[in-house]
C-alpha positions in Angstrom: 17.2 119.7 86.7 21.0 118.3 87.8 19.6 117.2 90.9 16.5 115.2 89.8 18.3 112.0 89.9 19.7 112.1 93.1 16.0 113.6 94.3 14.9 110.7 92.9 16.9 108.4 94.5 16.8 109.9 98.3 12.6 109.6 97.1 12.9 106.4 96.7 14.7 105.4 99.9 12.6 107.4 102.1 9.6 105.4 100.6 11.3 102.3 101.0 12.1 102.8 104.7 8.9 104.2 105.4 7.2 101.5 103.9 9.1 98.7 106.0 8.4 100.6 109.3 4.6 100.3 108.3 5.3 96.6 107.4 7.0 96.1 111.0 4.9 97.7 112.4 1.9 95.3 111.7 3.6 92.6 112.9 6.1 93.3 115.6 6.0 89.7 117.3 9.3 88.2 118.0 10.6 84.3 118.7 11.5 84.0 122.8 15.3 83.2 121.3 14.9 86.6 119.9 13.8 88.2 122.8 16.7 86.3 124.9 19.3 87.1 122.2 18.8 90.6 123.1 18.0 90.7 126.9 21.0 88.6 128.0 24.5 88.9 126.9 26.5 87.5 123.8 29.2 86.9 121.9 29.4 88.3 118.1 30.8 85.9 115.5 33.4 88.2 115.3 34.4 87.2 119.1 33.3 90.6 121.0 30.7 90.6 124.0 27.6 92.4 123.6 25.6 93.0 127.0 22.1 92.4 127.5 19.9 95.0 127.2 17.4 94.2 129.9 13.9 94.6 129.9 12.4 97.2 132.1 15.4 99.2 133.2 15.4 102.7 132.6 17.9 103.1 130.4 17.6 100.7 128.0 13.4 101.1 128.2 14.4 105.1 127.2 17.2 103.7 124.7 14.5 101.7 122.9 11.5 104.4 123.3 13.9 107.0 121.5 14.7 104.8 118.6 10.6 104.2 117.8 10.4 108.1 116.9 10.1 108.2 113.5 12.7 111.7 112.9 15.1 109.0 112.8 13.5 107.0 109.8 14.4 109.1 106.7 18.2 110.5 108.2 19.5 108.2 111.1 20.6 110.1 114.2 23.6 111.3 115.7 25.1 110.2 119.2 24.5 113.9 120.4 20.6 113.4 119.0 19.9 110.3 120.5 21.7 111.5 123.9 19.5 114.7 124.0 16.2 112.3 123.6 17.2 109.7 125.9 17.9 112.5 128.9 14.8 113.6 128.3 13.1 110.2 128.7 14.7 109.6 131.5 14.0 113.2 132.7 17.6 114.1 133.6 20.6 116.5 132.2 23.1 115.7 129.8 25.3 115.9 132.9 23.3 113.3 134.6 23.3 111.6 131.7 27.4 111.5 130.5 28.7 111.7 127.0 30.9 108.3 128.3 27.5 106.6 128.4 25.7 107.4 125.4 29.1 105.4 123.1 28.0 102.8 125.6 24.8 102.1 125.2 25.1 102.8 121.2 27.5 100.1 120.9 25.6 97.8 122.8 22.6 98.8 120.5 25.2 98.2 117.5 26.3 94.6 118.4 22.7 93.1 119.2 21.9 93.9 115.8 19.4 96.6 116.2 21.1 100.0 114.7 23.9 99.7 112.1 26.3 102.7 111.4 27.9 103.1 107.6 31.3 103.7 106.8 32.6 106.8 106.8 29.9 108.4 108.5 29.1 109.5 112.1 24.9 108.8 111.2 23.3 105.1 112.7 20.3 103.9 111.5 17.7 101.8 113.3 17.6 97.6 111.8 13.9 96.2 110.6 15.1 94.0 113.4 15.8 96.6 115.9 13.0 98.4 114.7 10.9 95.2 115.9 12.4 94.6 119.1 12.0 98.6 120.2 8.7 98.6 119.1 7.7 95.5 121.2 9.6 96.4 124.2 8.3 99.6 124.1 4.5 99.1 123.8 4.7 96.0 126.1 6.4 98.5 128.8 3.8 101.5 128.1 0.7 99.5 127.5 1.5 96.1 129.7 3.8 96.7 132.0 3.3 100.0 133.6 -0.9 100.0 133.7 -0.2 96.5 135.6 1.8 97.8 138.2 -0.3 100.8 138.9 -3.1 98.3 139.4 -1.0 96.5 141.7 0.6 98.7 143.5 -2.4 101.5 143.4 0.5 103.9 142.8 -0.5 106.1 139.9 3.4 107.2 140.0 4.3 104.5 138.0 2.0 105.8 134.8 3.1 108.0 132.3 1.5 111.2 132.4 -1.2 110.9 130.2 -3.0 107.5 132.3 -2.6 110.0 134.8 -5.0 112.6 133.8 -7.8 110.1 133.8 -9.3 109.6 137.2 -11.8 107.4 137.3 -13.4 105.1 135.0 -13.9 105.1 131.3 -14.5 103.0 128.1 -11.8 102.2 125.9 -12.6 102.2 121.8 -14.3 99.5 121.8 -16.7 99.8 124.6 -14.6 97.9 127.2 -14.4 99.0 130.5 -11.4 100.5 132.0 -10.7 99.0 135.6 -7.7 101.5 136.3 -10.0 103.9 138.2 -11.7 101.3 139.7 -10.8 100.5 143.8 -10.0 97.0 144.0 -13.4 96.4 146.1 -15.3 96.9 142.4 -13.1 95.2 140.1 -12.6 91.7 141.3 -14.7 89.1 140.4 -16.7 87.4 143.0 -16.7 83.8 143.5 
């Protein structure tokens, strides 16, 4: 029974931190100076340049969909971790994918506020903040974003696997139609 208190305690702050990623969860909405704090580049007070992370490139849209998976809630993650996850979002090697850029793109993750690293240790740990902004990015990429320019485009290369599957067309939850199987003929409105 030595270890009770310190089971006690790592209890405790996994039910804390699980608890705020439901909270965030529920209401992931963000101020436009948010969103522009961390899409375009900055100065920290501390006088160092953080650069944008941009919305809709590939890297950053893979940076932010790895930091959303929850194995990173309860013990943070490493930079070999996160590096594994994000080559396989992007759907390259870890040679494609260099060890000189992972530092990179944690740092730039570091100085807009969304992952903080302790002292002493080699561990980040995803912000509420960042927490926020990956969420939002992320969901307005996969659910927005992506079914738009499929429409668009009629490309169904630009979906993620799983739109793929479904050829033609369907009801969501809800009972709404889904116009992604649709040809363009049937879908627009007449006027």
């Amino acid at each position: 029974m030595t270890n009770l208190p310190y089971l006690q305690k790592t209890g405790r702050q996994i039910n804390r931190r699980l608890l705020e990623v439901e909270r965030i969860s529920h209401n992931s909405s963000l101020s436009s100076d948010s969103i522009q704090q961390v899409v375009q580049p900055t100065v920290t007070e501390d006088g160092k340049k953080a650069p944008g992370l941009k919305f809709g490139q590939t890297r950053v849209m893979a940076l932010f969909l790895a930091l959303t998976l929850f194995q990173h809630l309860i013990d943070g993650f490493r930079n070999r971790d996160l590096r594994q996850q994000v080559a396989d979002l992007l759907g390259v090697t870890l040679e494609q994918y260099t060890p000189h850029q992972m530092p990179y793109d944690l740092r730039r993750l570091r100085l807009k506020g969304l992952i903080y690293q302790p002292t002493k240790t080699n561990r980040y740990f995803v912000t509420p903040y960042g927490w926020k902004v990956a969420r939002l990015f992320s969901r307005l990429e996969g659910r927005v974003f992506r079914p738009a320019m499929a429409m668009f485009t009629a490309n169904d290369a630009v979906l993620p696997f799983p739109l793929k599957a479904g050829s033609g067309p369907s009801r969501c939850a809800t009972g709404c139609p889904d116009l992604r199987g649709i040809p363009s003929s049937q879908g627009s409105l007449k006027t």
